[in-house]
N, C-alpha and C positions, 0 to 999 in steps of 0.2 A: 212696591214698598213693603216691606217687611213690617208685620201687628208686630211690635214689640208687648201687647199683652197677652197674645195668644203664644208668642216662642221670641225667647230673645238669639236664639239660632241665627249668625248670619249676620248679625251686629260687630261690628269692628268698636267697641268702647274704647280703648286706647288710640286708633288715630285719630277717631272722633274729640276725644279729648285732644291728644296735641296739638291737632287743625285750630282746635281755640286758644288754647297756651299758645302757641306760634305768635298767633296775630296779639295778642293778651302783655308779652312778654316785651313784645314794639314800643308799647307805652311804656308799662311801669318799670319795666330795666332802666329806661332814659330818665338822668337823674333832672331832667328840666322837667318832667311829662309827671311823676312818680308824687305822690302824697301819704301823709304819715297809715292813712287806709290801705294801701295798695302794698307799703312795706310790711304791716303787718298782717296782710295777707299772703306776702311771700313766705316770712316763715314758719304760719301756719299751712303751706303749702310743702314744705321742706318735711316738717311732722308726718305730715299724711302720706308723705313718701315712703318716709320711712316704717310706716305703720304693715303689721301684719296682712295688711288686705289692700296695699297701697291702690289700687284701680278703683275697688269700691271709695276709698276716702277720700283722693283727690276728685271722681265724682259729686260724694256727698260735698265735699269744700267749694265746686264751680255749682252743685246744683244752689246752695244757701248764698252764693253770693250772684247768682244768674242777673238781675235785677240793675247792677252795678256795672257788670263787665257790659250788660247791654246799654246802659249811657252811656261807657266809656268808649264804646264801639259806635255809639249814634255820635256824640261828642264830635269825633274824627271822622265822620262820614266816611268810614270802613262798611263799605256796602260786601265786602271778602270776606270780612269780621264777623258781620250782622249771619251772612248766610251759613257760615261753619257754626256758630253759636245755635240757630233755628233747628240745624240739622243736631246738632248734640241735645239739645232739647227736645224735642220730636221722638230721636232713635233711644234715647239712653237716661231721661229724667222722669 
């Protein structure tokens, strides 16, 4: 396992984030699943895309909402969810 505070060398951040957007996107795309929180994190997700450092942002935007997507992943007993989430936290918060 790779110190992420000794060398971030060797860290994949981008698939490590989409592995969470993946499972993340199950929910709150379905407009049955989805709540006025989750919409308004989509388009503050859209912003950070577009932003000059889009990797660090959409980072900073799942690391401030970590907390959330991990109920929403305990919610649904996404054991898939839960472990792609643990590793983006671990590797890359």
């Amino acid at each position: 396992m790779t110190d992420r505070y000794v060398s971030f060398s060797g860290i994949d951040f981008d698939a490590n984030m989409q592995a969470v957007l993946g499972h993340l996107h199950r929910y709150i795309d379905d407009p049955k699943l989805t709540n006025p929180f989750w919409e308004r994190f989509k388009q503050r997700f859209v912003k950070a895309e577009a932003a000059d450092v889009p990797v660090a942002d959409r980072l900073l935007l799942l690391h401030s909402h970590v907390y959330y997507i991990a109920e929403l992943f305990e919610d649904h007993d996404d054991e898939a969810a839960l472990a792609a989430l643990e590793k983006l936290e671990r590797e890359c918060f």
